[in-house]
C-alpha positions as CSV (number, residue, x, y, z in Angstrom):
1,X,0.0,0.0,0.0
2,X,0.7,3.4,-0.6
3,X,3.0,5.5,1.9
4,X,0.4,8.6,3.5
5,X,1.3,12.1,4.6
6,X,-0.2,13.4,7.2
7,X,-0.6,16.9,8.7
8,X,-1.0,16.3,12.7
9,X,-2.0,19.4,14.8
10,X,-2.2,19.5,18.5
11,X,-1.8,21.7,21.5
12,X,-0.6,19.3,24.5
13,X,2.3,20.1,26.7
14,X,3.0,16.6,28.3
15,X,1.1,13.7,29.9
16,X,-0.9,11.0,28.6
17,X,-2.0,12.6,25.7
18,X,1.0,13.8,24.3
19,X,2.9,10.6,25.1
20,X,0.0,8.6,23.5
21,X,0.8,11.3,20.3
22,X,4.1,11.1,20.7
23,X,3.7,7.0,19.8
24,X,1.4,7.5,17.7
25,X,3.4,9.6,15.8
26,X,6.7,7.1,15.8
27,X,4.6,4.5,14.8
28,X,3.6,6.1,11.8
29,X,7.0,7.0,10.5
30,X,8.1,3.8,11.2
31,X,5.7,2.4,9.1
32,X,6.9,4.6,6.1
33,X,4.4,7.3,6.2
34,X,5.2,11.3,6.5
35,X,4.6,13.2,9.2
36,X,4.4,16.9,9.5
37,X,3.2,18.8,12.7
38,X,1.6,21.7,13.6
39,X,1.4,23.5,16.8
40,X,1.0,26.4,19.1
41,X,4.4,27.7,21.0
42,X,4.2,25.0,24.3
43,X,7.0,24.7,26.6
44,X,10.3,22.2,25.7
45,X,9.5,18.7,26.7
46,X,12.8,16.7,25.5
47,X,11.2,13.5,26.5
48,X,8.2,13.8,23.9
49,X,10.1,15.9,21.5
50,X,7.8,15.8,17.9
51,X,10.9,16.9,16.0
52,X,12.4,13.7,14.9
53,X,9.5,12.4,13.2
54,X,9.3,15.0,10.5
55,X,8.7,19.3,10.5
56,X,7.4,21.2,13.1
57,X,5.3,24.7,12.6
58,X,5.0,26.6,15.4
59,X,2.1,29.2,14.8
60,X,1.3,31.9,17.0
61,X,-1.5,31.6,19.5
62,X,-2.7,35.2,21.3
63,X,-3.4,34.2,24.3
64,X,-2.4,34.8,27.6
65,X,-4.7,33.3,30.8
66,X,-5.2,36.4,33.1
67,X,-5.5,36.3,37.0
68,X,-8.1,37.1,38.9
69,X,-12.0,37.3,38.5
70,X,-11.7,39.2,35.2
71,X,-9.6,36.9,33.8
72,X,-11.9,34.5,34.9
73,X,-15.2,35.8,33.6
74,X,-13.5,36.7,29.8
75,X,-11.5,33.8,29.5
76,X,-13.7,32.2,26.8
77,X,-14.6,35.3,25.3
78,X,-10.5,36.3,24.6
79,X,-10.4,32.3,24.1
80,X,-12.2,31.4,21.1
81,X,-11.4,34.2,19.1
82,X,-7.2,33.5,19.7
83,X,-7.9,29.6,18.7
84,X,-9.5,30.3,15.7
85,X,-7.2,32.9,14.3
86,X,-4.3,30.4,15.3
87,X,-6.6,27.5,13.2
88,X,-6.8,29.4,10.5
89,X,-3.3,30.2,10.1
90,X,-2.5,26.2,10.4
91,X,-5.0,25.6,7.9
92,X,-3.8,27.9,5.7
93,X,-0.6,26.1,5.9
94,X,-1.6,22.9,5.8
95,X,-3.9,23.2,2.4
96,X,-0.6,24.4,1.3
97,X,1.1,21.5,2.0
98,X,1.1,18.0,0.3
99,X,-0.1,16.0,3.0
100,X,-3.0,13.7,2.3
101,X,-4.9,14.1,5.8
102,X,-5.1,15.7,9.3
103,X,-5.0,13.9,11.9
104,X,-5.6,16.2,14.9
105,X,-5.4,15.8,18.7
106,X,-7.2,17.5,22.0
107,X,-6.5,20.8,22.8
108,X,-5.6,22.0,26.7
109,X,-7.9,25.0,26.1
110,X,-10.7,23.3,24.3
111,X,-10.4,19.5,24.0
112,X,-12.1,19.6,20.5
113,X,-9.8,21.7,18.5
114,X,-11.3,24.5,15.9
115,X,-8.2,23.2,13.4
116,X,-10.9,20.5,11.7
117,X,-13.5,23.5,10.7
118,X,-10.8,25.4,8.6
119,X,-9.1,22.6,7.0
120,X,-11.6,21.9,4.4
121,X,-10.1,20.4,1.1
122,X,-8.8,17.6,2.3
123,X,-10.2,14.6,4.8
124,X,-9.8,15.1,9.4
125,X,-9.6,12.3,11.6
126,X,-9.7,13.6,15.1
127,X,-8.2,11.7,17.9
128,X,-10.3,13.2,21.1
129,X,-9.2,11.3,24.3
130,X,-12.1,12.8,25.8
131,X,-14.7,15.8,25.7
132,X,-14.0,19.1,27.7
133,X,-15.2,17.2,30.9
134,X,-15.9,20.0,33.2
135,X,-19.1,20.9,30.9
136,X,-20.7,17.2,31.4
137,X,-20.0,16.3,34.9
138,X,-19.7,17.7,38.1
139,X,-16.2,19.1,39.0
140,X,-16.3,19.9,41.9
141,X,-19.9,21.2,40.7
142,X,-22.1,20.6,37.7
143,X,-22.0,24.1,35.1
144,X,-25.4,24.5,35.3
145,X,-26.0,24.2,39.3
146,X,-26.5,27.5,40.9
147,X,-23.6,28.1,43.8
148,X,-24.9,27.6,47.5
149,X,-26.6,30.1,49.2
150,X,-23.9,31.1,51.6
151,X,-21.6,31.5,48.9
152,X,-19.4,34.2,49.0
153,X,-19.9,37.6,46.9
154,X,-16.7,37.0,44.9
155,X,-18.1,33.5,43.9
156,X,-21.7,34.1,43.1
157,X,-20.2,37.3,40.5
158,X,-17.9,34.4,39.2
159,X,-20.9,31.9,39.0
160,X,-23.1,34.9,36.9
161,X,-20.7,35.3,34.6
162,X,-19.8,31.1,33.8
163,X,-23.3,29.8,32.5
164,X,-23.1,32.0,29.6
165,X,-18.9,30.9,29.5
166,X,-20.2,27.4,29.7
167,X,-23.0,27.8,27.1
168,X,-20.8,29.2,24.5
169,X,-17.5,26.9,24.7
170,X,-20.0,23.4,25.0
171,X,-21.2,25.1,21.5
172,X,-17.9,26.0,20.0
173,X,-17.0,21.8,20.9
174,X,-20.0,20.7,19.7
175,X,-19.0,22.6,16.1
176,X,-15.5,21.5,16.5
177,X,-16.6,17.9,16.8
178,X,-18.8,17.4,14.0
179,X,-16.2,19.3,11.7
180,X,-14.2,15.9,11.2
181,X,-15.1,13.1,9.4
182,X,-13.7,10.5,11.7
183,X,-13.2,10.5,15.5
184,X,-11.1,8.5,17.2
185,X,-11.1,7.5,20.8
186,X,-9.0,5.4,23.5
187,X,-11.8,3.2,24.8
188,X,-15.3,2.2,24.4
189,X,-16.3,4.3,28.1
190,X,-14.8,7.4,26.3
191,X,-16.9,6.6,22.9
192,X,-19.7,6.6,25.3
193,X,-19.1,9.8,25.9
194,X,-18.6,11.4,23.1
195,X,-22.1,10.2,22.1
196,X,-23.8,11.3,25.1
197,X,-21.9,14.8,24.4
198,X,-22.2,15.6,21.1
199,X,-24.2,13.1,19.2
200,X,-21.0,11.6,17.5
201,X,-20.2,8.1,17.3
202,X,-17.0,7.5,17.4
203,X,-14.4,4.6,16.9
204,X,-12.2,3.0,19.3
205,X,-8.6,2.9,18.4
206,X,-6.8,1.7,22.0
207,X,-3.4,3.1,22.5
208,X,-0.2,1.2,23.8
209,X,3.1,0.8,25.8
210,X,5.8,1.8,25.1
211,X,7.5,-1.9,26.7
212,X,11.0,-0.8,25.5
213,X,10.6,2.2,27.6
214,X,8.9,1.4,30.6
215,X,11.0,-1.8,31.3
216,X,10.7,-4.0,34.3
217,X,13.8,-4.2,36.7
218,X,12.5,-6.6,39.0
219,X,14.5,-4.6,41.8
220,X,12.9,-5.5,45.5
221,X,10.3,-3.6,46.3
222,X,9.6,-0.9,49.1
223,X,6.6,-0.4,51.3
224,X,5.4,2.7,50.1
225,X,2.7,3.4,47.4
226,X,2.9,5.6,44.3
227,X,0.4,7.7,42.7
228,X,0.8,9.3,38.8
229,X,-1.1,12.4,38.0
230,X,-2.3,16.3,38.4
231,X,-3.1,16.8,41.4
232,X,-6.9,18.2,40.8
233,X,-10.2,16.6,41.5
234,X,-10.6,14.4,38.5
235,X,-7.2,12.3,39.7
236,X,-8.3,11.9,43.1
237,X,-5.3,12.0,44.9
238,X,-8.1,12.9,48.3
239,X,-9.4,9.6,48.0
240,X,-6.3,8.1,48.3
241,X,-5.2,9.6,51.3
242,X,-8.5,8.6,52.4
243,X,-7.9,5.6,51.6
244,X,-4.7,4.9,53.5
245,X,-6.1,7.0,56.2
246,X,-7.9,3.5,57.0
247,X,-5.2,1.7,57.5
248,X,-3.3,1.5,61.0
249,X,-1.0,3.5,61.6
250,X,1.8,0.7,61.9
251,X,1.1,-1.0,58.9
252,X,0.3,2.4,56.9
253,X,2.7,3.3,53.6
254,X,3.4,6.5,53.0
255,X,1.9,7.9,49.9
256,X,4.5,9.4,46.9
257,X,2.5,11.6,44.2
258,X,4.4,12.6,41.2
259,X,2.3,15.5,39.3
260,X,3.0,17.2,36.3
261,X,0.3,20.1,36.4
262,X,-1.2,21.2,40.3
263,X,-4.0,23.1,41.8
264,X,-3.0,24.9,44.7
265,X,-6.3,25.5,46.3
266,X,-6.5,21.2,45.7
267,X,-3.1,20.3,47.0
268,X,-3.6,22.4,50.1
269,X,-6.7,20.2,50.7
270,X,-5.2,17.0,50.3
271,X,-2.3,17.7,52.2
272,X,-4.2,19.2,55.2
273,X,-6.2,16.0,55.4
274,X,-3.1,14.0,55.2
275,X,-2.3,15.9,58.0
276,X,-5.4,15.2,59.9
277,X,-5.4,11.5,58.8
278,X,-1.5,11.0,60.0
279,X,-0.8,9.8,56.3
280,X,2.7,10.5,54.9
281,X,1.7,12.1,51.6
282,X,4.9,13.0,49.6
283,X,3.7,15.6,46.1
284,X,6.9,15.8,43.7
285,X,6.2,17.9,40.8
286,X,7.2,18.1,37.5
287,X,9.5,14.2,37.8
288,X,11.3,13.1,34.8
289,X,10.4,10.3,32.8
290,X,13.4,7.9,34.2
291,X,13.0,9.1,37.8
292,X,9.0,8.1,37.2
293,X,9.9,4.9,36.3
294,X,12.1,4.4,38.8
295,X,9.0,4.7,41.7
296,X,7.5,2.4,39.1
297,X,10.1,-0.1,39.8
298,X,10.4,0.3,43.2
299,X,6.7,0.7,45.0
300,X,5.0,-2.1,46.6
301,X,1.8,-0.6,44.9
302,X,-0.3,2.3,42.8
303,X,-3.4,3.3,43.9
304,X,-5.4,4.3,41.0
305,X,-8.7,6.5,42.0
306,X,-9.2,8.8,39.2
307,X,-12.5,9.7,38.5
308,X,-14.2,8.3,35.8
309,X,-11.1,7.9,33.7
310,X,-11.7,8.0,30.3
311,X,-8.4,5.3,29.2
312,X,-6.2,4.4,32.2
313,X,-2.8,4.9,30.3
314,X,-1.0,5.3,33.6
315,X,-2.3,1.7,35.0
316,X,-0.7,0.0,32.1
317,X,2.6,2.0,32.3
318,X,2.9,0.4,35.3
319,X,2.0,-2.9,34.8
320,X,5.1,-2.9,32.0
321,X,7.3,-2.0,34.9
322,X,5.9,-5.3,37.0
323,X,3.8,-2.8,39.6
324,X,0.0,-4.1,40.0
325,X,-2.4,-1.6,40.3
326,X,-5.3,-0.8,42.9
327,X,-8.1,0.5,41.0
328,X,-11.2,1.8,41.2
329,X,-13.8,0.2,38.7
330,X,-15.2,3.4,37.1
331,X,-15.0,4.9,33.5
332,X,-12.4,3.4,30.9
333,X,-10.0,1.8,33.9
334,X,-12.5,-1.5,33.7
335,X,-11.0,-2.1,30.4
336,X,-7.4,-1.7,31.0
337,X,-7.3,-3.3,34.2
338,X,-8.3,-6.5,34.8
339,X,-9.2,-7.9,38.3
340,X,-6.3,-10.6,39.5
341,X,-4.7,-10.2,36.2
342,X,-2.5,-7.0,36.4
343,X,-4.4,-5.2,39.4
344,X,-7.2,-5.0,41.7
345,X,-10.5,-3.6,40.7
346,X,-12.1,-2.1,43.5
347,X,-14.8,-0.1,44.7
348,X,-14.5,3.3,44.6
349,X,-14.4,3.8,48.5
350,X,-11.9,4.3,51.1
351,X,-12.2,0.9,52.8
352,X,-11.9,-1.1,49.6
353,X,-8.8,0.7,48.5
354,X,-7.6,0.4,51.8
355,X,-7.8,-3.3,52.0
356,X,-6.2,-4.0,48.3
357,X,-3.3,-1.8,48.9
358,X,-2.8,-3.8,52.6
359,X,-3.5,-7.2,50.1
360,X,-0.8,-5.8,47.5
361,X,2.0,-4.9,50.3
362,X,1.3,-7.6,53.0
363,X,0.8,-10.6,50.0
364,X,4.5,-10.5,48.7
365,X,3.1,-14.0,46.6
366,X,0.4,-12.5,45.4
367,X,2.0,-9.2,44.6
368,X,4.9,-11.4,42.5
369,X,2.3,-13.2,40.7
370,X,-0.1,-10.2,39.8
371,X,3.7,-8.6,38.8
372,X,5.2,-10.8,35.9
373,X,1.2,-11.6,34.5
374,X,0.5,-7.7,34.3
375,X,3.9,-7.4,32.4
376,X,3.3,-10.2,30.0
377,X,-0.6,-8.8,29.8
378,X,0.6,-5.1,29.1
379,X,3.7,-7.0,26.3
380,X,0.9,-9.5,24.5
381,X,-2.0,-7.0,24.6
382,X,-1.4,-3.3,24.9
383,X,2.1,-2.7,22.9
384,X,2.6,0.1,20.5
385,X,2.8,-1.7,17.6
386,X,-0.5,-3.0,17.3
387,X,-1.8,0.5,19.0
388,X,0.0,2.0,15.7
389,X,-1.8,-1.0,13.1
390,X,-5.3,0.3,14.3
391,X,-4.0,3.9,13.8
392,X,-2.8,3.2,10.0
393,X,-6.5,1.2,10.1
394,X,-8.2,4.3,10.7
395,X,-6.3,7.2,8.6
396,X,-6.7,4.9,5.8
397,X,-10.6,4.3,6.2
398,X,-10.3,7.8,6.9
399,X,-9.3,8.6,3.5
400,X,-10.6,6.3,1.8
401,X,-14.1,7.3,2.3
402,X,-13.5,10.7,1.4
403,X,-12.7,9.9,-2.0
């Protein structure tokens, strides 16, 4: 078959997203196809550098978030107007170029990018790894719920001024969405989702592990447990100090979180209750990639409590190091993780977590066992090879049905 060129646009700085791009990416040029990328100026990440795989365009983006309430109530407002001048340069570029397709990914401002509504001579495959969440469900609060009666001043001017935010960025997605021709997504939860969101049915195309990269050691273990993620509501890192807050205090790990991105007004929470609860909760921000997969190698246990995770990337990342995984069974986590196999799939309470993570560190055999099968599970099942097949799969039908 034919080698294809494709124009890829995104805007993420790091995480799951842009490592899952970043191998989506490699898998592509290994295959023989063309890759160039497009972009908005983002910070240097060495680790998930684009570069290699083919030319990158930065384009300007005019944007700048602002402190305080008024940057607050007009953030949308100076928002959408910066995104689509910055699409519309891209697009400009990229019906310039030769490549056959775009294939574009989430946006940290809005997770459907405008890119797809301006590129419109050639076919768009979107890969969404979920909706803008925050408009759908409640985080801390639903959009739509009016703010408590004892509110403060401060927050019910905020809360006047975020319906009609809310209303116009949920129809700015909505557009973006239905501008491509396929949508892609990381599990069957997350297609889920995307239909109850915007009417769109999308296909699945599960991502993979990087195996040569997140390698087991097999190095002893320590008794502490590990935790991957921003520390904000939807990771959950207050239910797992919760969680360890049940167990006595003699047998209780301490708790190391490694976040990339933080809430303040979050982290204070969880670290005052970890105070209250006498839990040893250790944040590091900002960890490199070999120093992550170093706690990876070394923990007796993850607790994984994210709410309503669309994939679970982070589980299986894991697992390829030989570290099982406590769970909670919500969202796209019950098809990554499977009970007994590379984890334990528990209920999304502080007692249930409490008792897997004691099973994990106080059941070296079944720790050992649950260890080699989740790195043979993560090897056979969830490697980037086949991750990039289905990828090829889907730019091809992808263009294919355009023409």
């Amino acid at each position: 078959m034919s080698s294809l060129r494709v124009a890829v646009w995104h805007n993420l700085p790091f995480g799951g997203a842009k490592r899952a791009l970043y191998d989506h990416a490699k898998g592509l040029v290994d295959r023989g196809h063309a890759v160039e990328i497009w972009q908005p100026p983002l910070p240097p990440d060495p680790e998930l550098d684009l570069a290699p795989f083919g030319p990158v365009h930065v384009v300007p983006l005019d944007f700048a978030l602002k402190p305080g309430i008024m940057g607050h109530i007009t953030h949308v407002a100076r928002l959408v107007p910066a995104l689509r001048a910055h699409s519309e340069a891209c697009a400009r570029q990229i019906m310039g170029s030769t490549c056959d397709l775009l294939f574009a990914n989430n946006c940290m401002y809005f997770h459907t990018p405008f890119i797809g509504r301006y590129v419109t001579d050639r076919p768009r495959a979107l890969y969404l790894q979920d909706p803008f969440r925050a408009l759908y469900e409640p985080m801390p609060k639903l959009a739509l719920v009016y703010p408590p009666r004892d509110a403060s001043l401060k927050a019910k001017i905020r809360d006047r001024f975020d319906l009609p935010q809310a209303r116009r960025r949920a129809t700015e997605e909505l557009a973006n969405a239905k501008a491509y021709d396929r949508v892609l997504c990381n599990s069957f939860f997350s297609r889920e989702s995307i239909l109850r969101a915007f009417g769109v049915s999308a296909h699945v195309c599960y991502l993979g592990i990087n195996a040569d990269r997140f390698l087991p050691a097999r190095t002893p273990r320590e008794r502490y447990v590990f935790g991957l993620g921003t520390l904000g509501p939807a990771k959950n890192a207050l239910l797992a100090v919760e969680a360890l807050g049940r167990i006595p205090a003699d047998r209780r790990p301490r708790l190391v979180w490694s976040a990339n991105m933080v809430d303040e007004v979050y982290l204070a929470t969880v670290s005052e209750r970890a105070r209250v609860l006498g839990v040893d909760f250790q944040p590091i921000r900002m960890l490199p990639d070999a120093d992550v997969i170093q706690h990876l190698n070394r923990a007796g246990a993850m607790i994984y409590a994210n709410r309503l995770e669309p994939f679970g990337l982070v589980p299986l990342e894991a697992n390829a190091c030989g570290l099982p995984v406590v769970a909670v069974a919500e969202g796209g986590v019950r098809e990554t993780v499977r009970d007994g196999i590379n984890g334990l799939l528990v209920d999304p309470h502080p007692q249930a977590i409490a008792d897997g993570v004691l099973r994990m560190l106080d059941e070296p055999g079944l720790r050992d066992r649950l260890s080699e099968s989740a790195i043979a599970y993560v090897r056979n099942e969830w490697n980037v090879t086949r991750a990039a097949d289905r990828l090829e799969f889907h730019l091809r039908e992808t263009l294919a049905e355009a023409n």
